[in-house]
Structure formats: structure tokens, C-alpha cells
C-alpha positions in Angstrom: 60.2 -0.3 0.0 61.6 1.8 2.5 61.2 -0.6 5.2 63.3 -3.0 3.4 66.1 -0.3 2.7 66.4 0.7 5.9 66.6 -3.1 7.6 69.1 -3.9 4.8 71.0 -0.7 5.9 70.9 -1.9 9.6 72.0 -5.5 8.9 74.5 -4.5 6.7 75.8 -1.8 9.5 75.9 -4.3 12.3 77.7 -6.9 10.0 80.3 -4.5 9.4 81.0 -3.8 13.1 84.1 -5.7 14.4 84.0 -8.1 17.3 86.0 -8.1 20.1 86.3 -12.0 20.5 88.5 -13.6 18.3 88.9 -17.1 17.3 89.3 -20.2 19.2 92.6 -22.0 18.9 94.5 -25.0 20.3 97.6 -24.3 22.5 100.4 -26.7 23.6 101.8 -26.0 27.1 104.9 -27.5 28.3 105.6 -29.3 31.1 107.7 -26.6 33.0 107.5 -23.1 33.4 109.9 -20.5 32.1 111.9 -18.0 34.1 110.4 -14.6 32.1 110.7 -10.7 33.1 107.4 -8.9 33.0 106.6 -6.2 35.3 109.1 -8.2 37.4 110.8 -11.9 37.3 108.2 -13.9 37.0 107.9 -17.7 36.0 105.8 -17.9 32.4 104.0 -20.9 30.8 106.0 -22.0 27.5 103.7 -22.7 25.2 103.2 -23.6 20.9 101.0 -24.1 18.5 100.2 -27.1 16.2 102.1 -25.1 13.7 104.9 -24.0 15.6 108.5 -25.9 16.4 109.5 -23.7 19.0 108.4 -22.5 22.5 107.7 -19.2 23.5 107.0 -17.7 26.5 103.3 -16.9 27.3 103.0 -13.8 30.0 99.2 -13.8 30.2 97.2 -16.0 32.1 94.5 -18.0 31.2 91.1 -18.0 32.9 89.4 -21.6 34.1 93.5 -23.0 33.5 94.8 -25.0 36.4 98.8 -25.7 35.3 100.5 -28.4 36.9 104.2 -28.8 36.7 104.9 -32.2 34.8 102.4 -32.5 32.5 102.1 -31.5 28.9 98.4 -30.1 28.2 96.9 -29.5 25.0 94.1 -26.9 25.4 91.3 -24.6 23.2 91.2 -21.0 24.2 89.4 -18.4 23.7 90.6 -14.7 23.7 88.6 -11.7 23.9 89.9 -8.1 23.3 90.3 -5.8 26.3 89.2 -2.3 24.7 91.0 0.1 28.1 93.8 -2.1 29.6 95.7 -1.2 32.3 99.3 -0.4 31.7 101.1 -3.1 32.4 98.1 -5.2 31.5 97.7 -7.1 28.1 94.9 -6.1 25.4 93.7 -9.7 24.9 92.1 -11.9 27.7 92.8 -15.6 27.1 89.5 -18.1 28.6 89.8 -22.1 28.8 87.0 -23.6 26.7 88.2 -27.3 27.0 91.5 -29.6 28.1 92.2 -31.7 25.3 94.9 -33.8 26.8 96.9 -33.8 29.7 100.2 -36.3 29.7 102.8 -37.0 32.5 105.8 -36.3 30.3 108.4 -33.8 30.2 108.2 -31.4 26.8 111.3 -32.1 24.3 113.4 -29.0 23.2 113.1 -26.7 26.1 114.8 -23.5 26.4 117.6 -23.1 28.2 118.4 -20.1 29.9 120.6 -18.9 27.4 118.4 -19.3 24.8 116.1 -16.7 23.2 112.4 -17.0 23.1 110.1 -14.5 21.7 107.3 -13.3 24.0 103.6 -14.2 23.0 100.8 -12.8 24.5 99.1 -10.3 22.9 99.7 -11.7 19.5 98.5 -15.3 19.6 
């Protein structure tokens, strides 16, 4: 008896512990980069999701991701807490599992300069 209390103790324990990965989702990244400011100007990938209308600007990168200018990509990521990031370093880490799709096209309803985007990053 107190075997099995003290395995149902650890399962329930380790089942309550939170993971640092969180789950995959499908991104849509435009055909052209964004003129952004991080750290410093920079040029950011614009990217949505199947939900969204609008692009934002995405100032992380994303591990295993080749972009090439010109083509729309749809793509599954994974991202992964970072527990101590650096400063001026994000708290989640964004991995390629798979390309969906890549088309020659150019993305409809880009920002202009003047428009406002809201920064994704560490929220997606």
C-alpha cells in the first residue's frame, strides 16, 4: 500500500511540473522582409498565422529556416522556452520541424512603412 502511494505521489508530481516546450504551430511568412528596430535596424520576417489578417513583424530567428526573398512559405515550428536569456535575447527559441509550402509570389497587404505593426516574438 505504501508503494502504490508513494508512485501515485511521484507521477502525480512530475505531471504537475511544467514544460518548457510549447506547442507546435503553423506560421505564414511573407515574401519580403520588414525594415524593424531591435537592438539596431535590422530587416525582420513578416509573418501570420492561419487566424490572423495582418502581418507582424517577427524579430526572432528560426533554427533549420532558410528565407528566401520572393517566396511565401508556410512552415510548423516549434518553440522552446529559454529559462536565463540574455538581455537583449528573447525567452522563447523558435525550431523548423517541416516546410509546408513554398510559392514564388509576392504576399498581398504588406506594410508600408508608415504603417504600424505589432512586434511578435516572444508571444506567438
Amino acid at each position: 500500500m505504501n508503494r502504490l502511494l508513494l508512485y501515485l505521489v511521484i507521477v502525480l508530481f512530475l505531471g504537475s511540473c511544467s514544460s518548457s516546450k510549447h506547442d507546435n504551430e503553423l506560421l505564414i511568412i511573407a515574401s519580403e522582409q520588414g525594415d524593424c528596430v531591435g537592438v539596431a535596424p535590422m530587416k525582420c520576417l513578416l509573418v501570420k498565422n492561419e487566424e490572423q489578417s495582418e502581418w507582424q513583424f517577427f524579430y526572432n530567428s528560426i533554427e533549420g529556416f532558410n528565407y528566401e526573398p520572393g517566396y511565401e512559405y508556410v512552415i510548423e515550428v516549434k518553440s522552446e522556452v529559454i529559462e536565463s536569456p540574455a538581455a537583449d535575447q528573447s525567452s522563447i527559441r523558435y525550431i523548423l520541424v517541416k516546410e509546408v509550402s513554398k510559392t514564388k509570389k509576392k504576399s498581398e497587404n504588406l506594410p508600408t512603412l508608415k504603417d504600424e505593426i505589432t512586434p511578435v516574438g516572444d508571444e506567438l
